[in-house]
The first five atom37 places (N, CA, C, CB, O) and aatype in JSON, in Angstrom:
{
  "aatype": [20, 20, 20, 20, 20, 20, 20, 20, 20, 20, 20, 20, 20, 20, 20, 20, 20, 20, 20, 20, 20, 20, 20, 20, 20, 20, 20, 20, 20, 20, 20, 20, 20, 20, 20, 20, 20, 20, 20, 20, 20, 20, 20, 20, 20, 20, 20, 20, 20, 20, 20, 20, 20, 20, 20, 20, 20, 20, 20, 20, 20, 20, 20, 20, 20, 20, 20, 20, 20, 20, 20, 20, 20, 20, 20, 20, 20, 20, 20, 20, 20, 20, 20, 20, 20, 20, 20, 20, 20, 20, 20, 20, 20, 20, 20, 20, 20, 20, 20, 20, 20, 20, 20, 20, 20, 20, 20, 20, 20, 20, 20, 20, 20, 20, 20, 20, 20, 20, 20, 20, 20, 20, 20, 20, 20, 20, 20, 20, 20, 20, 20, 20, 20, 20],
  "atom_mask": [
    [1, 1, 1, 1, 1],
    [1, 1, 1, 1, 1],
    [1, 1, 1, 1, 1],
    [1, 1, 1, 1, 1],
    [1, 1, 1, 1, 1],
    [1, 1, 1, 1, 1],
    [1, 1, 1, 1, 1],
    [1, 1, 1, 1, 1],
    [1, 1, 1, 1, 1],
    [1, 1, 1, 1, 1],
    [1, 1, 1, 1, 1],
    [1, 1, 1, 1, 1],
    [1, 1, 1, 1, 1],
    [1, 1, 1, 1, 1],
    [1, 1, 1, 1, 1],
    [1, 1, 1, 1, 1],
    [1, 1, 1, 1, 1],
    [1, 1, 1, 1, 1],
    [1, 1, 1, 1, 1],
    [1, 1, 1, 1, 1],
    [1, 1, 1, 1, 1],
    [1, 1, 1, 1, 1],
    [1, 1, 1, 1, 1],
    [1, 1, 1, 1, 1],
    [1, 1, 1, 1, 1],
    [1, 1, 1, 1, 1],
    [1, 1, 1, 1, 1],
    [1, 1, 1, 1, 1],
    [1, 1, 1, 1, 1],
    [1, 1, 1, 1, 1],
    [1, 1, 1, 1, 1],
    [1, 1, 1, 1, 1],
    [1, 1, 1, 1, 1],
    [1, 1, 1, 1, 1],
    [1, 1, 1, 1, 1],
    [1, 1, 1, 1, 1],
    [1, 1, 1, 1, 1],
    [1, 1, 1, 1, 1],
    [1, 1, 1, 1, 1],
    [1, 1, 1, 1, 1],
    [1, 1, 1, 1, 1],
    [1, 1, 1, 1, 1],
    [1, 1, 1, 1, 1],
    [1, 1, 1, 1, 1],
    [1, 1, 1, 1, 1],
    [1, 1, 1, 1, 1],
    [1, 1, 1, 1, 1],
    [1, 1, 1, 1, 1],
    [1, 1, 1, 1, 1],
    [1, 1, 1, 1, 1],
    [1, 1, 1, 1, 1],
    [1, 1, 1, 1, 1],
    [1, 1, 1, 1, 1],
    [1, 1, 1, 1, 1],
    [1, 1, 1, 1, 1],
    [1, 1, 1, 1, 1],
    [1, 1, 1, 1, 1],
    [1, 1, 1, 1, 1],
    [1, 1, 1, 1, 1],
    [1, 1, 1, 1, 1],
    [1, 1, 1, 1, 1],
    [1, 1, 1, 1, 1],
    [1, 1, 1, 1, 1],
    [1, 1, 1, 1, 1],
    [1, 1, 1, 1, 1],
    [1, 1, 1, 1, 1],
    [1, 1, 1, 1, 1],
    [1, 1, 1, 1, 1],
    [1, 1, 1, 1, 1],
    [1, 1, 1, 1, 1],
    [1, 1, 1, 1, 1],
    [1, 1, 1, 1, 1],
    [1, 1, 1, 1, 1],
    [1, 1, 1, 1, 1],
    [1, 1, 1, 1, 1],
    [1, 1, 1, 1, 1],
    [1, 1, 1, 1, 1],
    [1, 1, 1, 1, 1],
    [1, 1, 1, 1, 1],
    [1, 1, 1, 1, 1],
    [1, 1, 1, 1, 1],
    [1, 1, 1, 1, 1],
    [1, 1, 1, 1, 1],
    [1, 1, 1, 1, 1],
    [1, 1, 1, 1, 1],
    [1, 1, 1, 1, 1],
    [1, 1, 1, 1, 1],
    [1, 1, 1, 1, 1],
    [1, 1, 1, 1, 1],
    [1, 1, 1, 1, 1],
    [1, 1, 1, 1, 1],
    [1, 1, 1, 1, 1],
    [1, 1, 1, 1, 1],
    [1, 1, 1, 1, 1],
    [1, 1, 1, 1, 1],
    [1, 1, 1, 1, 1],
    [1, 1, 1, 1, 1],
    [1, 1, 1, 1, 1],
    [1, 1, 1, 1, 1],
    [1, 1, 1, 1, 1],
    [1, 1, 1, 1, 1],
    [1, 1, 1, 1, 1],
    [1, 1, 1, 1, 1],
    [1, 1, 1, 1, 1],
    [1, 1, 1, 1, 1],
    [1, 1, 1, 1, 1],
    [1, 1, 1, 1, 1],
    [1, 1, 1, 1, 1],
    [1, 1, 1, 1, 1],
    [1, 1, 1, 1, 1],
    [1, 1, 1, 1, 1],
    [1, 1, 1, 1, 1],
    [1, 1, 1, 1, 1],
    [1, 1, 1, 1, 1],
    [1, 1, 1, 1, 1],
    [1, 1, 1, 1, 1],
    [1, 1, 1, 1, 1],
    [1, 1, 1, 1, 1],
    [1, 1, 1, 1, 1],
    [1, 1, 1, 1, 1],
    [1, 1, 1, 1, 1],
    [1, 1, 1, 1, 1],
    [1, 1, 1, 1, 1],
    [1, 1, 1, 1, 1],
    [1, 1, 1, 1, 1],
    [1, 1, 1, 1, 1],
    [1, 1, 1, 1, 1],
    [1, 1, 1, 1, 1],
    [1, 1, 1, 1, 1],
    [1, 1, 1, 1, 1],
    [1, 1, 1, 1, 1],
    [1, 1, 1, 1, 1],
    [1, 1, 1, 1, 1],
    [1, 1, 1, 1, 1]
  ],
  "atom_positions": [
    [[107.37, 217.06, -136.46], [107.87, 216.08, -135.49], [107.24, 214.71, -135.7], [107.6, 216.57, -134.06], [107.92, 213.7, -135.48]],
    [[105.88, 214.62, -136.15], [105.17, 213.36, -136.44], [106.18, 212.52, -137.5], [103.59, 213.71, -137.12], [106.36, 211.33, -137.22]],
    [[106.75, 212.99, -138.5], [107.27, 212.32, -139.62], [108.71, 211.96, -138.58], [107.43, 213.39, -141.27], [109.02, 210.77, -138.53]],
    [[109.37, 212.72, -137.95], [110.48, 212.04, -137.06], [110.15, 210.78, -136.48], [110.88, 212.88, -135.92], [110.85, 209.78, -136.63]],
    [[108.63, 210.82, -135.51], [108.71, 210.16, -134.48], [108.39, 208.6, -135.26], [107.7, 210.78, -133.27], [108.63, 207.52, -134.73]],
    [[107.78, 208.8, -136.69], [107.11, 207.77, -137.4], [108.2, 206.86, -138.32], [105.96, 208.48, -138.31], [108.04, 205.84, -138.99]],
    [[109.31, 207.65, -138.08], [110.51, 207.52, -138.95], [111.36, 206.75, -137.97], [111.2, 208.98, -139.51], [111.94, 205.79, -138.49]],
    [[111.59, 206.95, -136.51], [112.36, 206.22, -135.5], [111.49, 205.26, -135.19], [112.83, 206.97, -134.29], [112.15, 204.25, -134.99]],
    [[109.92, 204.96, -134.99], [109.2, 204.26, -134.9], [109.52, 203.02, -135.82], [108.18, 204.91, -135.01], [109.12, 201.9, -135.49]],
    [[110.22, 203.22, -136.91], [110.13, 202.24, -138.33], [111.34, 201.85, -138.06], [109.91, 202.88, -139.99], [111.51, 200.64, -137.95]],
    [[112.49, 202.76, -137.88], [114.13, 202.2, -137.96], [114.28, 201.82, -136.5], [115.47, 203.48, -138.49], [115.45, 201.86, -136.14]],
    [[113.46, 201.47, -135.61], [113.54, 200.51, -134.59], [112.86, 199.52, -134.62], [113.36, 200.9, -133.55], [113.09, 198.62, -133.82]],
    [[111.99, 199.43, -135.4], [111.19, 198.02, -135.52], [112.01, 197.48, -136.77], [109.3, 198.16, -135.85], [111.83, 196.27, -136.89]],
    [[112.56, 197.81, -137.38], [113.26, 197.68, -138.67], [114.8, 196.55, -137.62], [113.75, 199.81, -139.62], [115.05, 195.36, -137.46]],
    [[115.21, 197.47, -137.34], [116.15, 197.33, -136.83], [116.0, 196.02, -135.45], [116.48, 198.77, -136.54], [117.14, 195.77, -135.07]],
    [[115.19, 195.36, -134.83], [114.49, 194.37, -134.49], [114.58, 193.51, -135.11], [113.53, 194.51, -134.35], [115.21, 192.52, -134.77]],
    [[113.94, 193.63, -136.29], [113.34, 192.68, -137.14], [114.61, 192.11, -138.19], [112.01, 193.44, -137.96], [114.47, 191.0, -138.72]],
    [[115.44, 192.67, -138.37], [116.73, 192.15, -139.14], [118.05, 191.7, -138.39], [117.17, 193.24, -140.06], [118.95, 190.99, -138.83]],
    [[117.94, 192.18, -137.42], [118.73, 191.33, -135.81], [118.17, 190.56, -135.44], [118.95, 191.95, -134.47], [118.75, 189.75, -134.72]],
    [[117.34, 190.47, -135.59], [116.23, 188.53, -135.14], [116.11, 188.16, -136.02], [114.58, 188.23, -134.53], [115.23, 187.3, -135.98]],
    [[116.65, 188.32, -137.26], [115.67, 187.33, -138.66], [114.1, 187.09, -138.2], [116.42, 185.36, -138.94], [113.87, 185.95, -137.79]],
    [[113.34, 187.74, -138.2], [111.97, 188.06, -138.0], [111.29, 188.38, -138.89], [111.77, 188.85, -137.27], [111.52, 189.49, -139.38]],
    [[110.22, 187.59, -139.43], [109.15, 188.39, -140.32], [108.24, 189.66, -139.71], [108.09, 187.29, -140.79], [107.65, 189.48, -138.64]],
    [[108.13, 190.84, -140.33], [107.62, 192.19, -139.83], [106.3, 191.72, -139.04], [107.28, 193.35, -141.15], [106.15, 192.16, -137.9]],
    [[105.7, 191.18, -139.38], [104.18, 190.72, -138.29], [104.88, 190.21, -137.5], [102.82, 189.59, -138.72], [104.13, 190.23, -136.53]],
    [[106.07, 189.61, -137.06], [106.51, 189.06, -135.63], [106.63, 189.99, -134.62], [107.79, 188.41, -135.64], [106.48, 189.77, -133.42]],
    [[106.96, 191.24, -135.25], [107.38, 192.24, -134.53], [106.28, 193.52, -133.72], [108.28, 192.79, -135.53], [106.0, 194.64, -134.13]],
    [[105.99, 193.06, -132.9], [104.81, 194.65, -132.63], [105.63, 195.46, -131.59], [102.85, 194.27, -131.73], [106.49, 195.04, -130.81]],
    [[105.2, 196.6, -131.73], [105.51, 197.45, -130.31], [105.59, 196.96, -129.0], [104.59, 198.37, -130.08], [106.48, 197.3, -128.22]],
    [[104.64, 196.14, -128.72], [104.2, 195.73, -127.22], [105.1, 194.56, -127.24], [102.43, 195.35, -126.87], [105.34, 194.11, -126.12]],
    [[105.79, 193.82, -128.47], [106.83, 192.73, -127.88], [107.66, 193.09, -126.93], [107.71, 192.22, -128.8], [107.95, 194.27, -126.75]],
    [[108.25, 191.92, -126.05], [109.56, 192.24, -125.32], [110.6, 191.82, -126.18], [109.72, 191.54, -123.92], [110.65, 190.95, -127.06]],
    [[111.34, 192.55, -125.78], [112.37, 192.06, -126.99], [113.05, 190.86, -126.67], [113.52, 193.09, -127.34], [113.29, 190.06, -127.57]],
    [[113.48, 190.58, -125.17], [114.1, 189.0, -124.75], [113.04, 188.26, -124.68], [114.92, 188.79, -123.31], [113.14, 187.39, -125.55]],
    [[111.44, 188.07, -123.71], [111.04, 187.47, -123.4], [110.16, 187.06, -124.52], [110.82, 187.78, -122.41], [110.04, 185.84, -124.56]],
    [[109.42, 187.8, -125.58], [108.45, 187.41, -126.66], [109.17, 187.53, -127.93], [107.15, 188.28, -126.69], [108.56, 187.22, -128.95]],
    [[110.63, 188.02, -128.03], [111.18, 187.78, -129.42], [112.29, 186.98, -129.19], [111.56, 189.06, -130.24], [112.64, 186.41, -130.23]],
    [[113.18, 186.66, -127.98], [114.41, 185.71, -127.91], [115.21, 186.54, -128.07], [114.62, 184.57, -128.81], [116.23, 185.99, -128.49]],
    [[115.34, 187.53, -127.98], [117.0, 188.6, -128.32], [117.48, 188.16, -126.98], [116.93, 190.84, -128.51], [116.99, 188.2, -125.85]],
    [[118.62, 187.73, -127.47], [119.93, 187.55, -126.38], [120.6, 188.93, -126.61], [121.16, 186.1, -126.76], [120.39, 189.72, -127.53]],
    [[121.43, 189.04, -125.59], [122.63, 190.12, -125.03], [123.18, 190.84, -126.34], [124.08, 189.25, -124.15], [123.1, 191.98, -126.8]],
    [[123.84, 189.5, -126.79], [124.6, 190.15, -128.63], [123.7, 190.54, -129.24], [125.33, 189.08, -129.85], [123.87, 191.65, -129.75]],
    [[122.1, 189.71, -129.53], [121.42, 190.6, -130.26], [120.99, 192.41, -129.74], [120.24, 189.73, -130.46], [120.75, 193.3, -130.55]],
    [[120.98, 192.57, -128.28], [120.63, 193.77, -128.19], [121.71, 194.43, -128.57], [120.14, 194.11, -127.04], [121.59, 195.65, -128.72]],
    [[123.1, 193.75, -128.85], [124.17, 195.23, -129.68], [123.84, 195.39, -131.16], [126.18, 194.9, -129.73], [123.72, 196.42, -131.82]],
    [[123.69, 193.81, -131.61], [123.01, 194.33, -133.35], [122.4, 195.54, -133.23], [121.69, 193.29, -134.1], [122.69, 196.66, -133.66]],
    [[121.28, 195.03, -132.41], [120.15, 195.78, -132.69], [120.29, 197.29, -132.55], [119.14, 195.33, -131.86], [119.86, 198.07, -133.4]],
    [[121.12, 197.77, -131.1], [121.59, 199.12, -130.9], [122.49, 199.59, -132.16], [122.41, 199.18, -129.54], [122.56, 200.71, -132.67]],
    [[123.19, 198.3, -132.5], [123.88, 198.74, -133.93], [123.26, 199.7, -134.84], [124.04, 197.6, -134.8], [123.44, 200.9, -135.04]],
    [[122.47, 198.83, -135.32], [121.67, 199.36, -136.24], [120.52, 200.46, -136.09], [121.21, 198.39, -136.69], [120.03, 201.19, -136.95]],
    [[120.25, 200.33, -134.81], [119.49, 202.19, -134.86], [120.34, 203.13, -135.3], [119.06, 202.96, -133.32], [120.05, 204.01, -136.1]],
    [[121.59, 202.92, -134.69], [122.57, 203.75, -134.89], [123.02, 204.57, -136.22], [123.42, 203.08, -134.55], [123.35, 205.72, -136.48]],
    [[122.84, 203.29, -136.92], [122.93, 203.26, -138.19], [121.91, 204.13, -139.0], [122.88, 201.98, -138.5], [122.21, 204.73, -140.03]],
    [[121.0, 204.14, -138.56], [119.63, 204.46, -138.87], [118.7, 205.96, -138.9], [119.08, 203.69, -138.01], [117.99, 206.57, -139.7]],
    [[119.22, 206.1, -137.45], [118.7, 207.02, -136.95], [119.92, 207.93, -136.32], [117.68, 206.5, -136.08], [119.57, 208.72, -135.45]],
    [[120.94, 207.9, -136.57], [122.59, 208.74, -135.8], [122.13, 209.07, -134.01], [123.05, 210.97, -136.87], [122.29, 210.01, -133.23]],
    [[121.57, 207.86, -133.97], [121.67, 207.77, -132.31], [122.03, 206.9, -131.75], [120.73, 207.87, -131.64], [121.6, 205.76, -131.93]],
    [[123.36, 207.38, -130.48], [123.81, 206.21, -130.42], [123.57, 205.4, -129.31], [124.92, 206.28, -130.6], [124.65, 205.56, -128.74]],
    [[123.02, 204.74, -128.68], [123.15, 203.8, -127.51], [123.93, 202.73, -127.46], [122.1, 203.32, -127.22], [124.03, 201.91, -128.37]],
    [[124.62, 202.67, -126.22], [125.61, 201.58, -125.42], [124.79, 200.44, -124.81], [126.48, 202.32, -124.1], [123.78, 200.8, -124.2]],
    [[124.99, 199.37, -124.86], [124.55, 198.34, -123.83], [124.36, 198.78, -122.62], [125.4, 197.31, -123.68], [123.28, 198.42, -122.14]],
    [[125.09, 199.5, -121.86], [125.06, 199.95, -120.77], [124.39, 201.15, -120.51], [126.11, 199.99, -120.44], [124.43, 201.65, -119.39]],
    [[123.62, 201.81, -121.69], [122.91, 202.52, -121.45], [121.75, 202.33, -120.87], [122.86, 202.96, -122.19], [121.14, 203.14, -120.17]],
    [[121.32, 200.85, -121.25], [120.04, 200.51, -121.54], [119.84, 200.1, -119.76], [119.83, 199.17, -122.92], [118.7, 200.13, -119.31]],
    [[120.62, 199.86, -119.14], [120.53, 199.4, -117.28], [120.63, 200.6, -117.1], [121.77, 198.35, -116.27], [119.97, 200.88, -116.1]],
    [[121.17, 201.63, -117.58], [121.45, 203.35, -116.59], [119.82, 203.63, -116.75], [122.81, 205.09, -117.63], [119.14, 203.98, -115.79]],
    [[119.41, 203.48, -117.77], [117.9, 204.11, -118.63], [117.15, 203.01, -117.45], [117.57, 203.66, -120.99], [116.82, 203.59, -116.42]],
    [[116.95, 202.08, -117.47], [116.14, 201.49, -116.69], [116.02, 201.52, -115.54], [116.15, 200.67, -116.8], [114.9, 201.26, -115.1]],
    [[116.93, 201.78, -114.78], [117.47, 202.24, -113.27], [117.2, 203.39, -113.25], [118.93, 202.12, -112.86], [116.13, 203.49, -112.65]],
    [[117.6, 204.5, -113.6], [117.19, 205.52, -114.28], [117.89, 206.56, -112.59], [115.16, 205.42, -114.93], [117.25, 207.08, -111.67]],
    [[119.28, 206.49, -112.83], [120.3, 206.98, -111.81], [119.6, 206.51, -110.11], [120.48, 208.95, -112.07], [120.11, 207.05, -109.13]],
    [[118.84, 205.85, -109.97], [118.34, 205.48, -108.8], [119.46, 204.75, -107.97], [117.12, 204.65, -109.03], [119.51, 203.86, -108.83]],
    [[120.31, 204.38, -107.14], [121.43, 203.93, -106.71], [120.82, 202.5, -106.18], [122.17, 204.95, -105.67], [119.82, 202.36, -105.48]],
    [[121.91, 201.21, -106.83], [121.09, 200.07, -106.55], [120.35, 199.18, -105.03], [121.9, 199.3, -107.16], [119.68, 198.15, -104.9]],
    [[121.0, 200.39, -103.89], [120.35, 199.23, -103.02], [118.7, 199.93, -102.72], [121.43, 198.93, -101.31], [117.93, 199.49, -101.87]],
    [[118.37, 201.23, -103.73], [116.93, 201.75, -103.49], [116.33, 201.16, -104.81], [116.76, 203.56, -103.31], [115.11, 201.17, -104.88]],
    [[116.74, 200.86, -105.4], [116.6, 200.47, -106.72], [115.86, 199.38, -106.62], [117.77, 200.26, -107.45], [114.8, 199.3, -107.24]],
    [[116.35, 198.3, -105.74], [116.23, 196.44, -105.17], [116.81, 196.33, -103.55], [117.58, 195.14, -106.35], [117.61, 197.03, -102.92]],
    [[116.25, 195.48, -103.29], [116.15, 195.28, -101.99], [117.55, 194.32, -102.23], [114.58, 194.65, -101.33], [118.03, 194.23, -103.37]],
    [[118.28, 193.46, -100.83], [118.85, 193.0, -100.44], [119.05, 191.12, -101.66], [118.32, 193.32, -98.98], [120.05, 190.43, -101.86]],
    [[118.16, 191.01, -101.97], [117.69, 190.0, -102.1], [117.62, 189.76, -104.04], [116.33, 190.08, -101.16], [117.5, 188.79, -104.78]],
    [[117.82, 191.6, -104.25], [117.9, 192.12, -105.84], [116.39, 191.84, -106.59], [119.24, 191.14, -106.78], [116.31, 191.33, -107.71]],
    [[115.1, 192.29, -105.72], [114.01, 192.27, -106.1], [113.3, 193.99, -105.56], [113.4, 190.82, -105.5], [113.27, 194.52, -104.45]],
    [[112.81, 194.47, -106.94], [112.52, 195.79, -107.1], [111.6, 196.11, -105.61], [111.68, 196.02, -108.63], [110.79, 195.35, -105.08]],
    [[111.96, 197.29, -105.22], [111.46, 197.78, -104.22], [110.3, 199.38, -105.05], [112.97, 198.12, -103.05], [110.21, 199.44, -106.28]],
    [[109.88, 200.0, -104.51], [108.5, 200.51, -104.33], [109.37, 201.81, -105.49], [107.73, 200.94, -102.3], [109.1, 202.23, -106.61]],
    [[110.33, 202.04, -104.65], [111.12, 203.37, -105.73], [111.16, 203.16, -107.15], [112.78, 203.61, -105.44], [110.72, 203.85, -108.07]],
    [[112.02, 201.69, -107.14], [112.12, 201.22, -108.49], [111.68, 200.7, -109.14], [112.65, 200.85, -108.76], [112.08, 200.24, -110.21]],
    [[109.93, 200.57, -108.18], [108.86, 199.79, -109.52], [108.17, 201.82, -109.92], [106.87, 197.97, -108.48], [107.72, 202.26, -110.98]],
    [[108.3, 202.26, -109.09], [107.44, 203.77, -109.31], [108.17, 204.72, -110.44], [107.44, 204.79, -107.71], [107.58, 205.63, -111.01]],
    [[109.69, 204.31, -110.71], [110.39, 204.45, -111.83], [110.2, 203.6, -112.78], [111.54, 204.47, -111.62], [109.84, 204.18, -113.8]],
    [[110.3, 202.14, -112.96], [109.69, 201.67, -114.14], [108.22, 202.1, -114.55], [109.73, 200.3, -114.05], [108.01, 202.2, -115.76]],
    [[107.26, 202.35, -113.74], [106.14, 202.44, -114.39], [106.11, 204.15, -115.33], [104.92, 202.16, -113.13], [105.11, 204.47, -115.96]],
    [[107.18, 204.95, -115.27], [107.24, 205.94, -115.81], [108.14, 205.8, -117.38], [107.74, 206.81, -114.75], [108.02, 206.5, -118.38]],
    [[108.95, 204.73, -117.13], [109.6, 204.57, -118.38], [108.82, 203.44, -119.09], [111.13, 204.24, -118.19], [108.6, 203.51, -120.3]],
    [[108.57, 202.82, -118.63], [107.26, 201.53, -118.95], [106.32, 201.33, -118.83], [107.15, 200.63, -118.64], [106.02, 200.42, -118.06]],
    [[105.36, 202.02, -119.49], [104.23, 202.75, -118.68], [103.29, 201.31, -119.11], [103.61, 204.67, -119.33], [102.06, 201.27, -119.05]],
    [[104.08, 200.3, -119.51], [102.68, 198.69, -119.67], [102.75, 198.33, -118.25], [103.22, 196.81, -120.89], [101.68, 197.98, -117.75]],
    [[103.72, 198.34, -117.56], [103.61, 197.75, -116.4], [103.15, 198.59, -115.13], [104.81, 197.2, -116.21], [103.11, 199.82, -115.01]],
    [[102.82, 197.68, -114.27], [101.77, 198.52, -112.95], [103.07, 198.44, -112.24], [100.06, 197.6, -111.99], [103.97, 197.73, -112.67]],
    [[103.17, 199.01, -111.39], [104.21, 199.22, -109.86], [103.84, 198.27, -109.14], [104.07, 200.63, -108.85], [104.65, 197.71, -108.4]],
    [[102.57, 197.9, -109.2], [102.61, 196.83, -107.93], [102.23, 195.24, -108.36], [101.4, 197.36, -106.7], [101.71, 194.33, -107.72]],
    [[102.77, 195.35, -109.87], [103.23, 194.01, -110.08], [104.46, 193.83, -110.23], [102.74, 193.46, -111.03], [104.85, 192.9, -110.94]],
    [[105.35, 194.68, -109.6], [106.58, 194.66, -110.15], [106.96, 194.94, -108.76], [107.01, 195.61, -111.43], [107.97, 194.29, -108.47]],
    [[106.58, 195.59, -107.88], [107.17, 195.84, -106.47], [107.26, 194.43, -105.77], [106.19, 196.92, -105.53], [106.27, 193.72, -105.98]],
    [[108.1, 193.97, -105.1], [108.27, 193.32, -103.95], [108.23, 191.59, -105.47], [106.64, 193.77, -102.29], [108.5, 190.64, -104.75]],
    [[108.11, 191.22, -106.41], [107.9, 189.78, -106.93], [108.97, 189.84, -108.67], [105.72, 189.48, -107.17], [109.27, 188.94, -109.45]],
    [[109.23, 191.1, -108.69], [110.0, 190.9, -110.48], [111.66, 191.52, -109.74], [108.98, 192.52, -112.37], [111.49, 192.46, -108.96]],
    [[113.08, 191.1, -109.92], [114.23, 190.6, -109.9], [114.8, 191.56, -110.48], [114.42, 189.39, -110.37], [114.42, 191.6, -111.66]],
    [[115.77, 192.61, -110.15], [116.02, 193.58, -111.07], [116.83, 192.9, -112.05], [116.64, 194.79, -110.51], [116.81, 193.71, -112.98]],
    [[117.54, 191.91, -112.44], [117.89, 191.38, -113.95], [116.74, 190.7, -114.48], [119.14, 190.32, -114.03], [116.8, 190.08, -115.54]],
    [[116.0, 190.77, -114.0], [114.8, 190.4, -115.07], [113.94, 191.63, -115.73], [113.67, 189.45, -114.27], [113.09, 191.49, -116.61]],
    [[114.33, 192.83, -115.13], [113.96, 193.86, -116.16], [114.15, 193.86, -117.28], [114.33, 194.8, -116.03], [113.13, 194.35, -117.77]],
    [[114.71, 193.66, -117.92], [115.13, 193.68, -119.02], [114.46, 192.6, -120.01], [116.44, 193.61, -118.85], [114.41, 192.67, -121.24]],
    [[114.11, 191.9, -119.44], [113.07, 191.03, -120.31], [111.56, 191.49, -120.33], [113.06, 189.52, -119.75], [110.66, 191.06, -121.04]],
    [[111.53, 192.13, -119.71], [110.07, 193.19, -119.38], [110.24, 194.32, -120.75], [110.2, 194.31, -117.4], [109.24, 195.02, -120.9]],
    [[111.25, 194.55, -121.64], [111.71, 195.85, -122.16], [110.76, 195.71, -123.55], [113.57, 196.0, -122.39], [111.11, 194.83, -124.33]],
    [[109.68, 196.45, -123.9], [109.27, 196.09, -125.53], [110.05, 197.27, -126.15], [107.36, 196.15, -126.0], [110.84, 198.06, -125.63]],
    [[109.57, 197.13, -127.48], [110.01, 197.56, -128.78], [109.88, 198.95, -128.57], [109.22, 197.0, -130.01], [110.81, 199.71, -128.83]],
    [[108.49, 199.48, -128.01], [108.2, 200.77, -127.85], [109.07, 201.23, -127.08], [107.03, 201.06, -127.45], [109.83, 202.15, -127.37]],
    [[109.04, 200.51, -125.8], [110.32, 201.11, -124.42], [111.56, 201.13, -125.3], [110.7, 199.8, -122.74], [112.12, 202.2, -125.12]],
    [[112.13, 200.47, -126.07], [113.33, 200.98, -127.06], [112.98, 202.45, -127.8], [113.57, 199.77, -128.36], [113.59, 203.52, -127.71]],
    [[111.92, 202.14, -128.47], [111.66, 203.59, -129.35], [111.58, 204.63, -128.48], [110.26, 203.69, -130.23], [112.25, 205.61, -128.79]],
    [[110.93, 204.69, -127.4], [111.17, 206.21, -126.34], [112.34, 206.18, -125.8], [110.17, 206.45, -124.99], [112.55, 207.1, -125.0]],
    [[113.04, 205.57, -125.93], [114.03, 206.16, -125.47], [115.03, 206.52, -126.61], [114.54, 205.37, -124.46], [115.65, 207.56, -126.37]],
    [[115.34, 205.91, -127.79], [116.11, 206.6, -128.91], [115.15, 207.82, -128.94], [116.29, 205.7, -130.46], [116.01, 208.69, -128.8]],
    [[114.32, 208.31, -128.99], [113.6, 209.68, -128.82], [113.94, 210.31, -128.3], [112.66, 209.87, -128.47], [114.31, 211.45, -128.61]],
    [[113.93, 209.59, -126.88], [114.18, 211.02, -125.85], [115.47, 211.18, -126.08], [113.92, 210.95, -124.09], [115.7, 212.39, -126.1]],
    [[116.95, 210.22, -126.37], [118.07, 210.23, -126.44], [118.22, 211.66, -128.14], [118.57, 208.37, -126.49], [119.07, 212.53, -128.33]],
    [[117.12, 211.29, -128.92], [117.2, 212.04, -130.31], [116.69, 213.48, -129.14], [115.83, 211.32, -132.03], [117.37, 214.36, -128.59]],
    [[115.82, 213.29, -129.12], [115.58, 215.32, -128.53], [116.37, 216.06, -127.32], [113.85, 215.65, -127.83], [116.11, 217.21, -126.96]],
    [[117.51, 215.11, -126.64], [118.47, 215.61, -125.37], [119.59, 215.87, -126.56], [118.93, 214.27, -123.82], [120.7, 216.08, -126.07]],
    [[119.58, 215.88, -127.76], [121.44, 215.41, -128.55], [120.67, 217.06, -129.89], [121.79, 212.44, -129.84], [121.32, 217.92, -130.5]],
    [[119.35, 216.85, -129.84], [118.94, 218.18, -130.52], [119.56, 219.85, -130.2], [117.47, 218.2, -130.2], [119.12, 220.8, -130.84]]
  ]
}
């Protein structure tokens, strides 16, 4: 399983790094992919492109808000106001385990998740998406 996980580890940083025109040291795990590399919207389909390509897993754009939400229904998800409430920072900190819950409860915007998303939070989840399709 090590040579899998080291192998999706590579064709997602791979796959980053040639959808951003990026030199490989630009790229670490802990980047975000919007906020510390600039991937816009189209780049996150390259980029899903090409895992795809890569690794025969496939993710949708719209996967990536189901995965982050993570079936939580949006008014527990965010408050009134569309700023993460206690549920849906206690779910990000399980899929995103860089971030604390209570920097994210009650002050981060649920469309600004997604700029919170690094390289790694991509790689676990083509994982977990590779071992649910096993």
């Amino acid at each position: 399983m090590a040579n899998v996980d080291s192998s999706v580890d590579e064709s997602v940083k791979e796959a980053v790094t040639e959808a951003l025109a990026l030199d490989d040291d630009e790229v670490t795990m802990e980047s975000t992919l919007m906020n510390d590399l600039g991937a816009e919207s189209i780049d996150l389909l390259d980029i899903l492109f090409r895992i795809e390509k890569s690794t025969g897993v496939k993710i949708e754009a719209s996967d990536l808000g189901d995965y982050i939400q993570g079936g939580i229904p949006d008014d527990e998800f965010s408050d009134d106001s569309e700023v993460i409430t206690a549920k849906g920072a206690e779910h990000l900190a399980k899929i995103m385990p860089q971030l604390d819950p209570s920097d994210v409860e009650g002050s981060v915007k649920a469309d600004e998740v997604i700029g919170l998303f690094t390289v790694q939070n991509l790689v676990d989840l083509v994982k977990s998406r590779a071992n649910r399709a096993a």
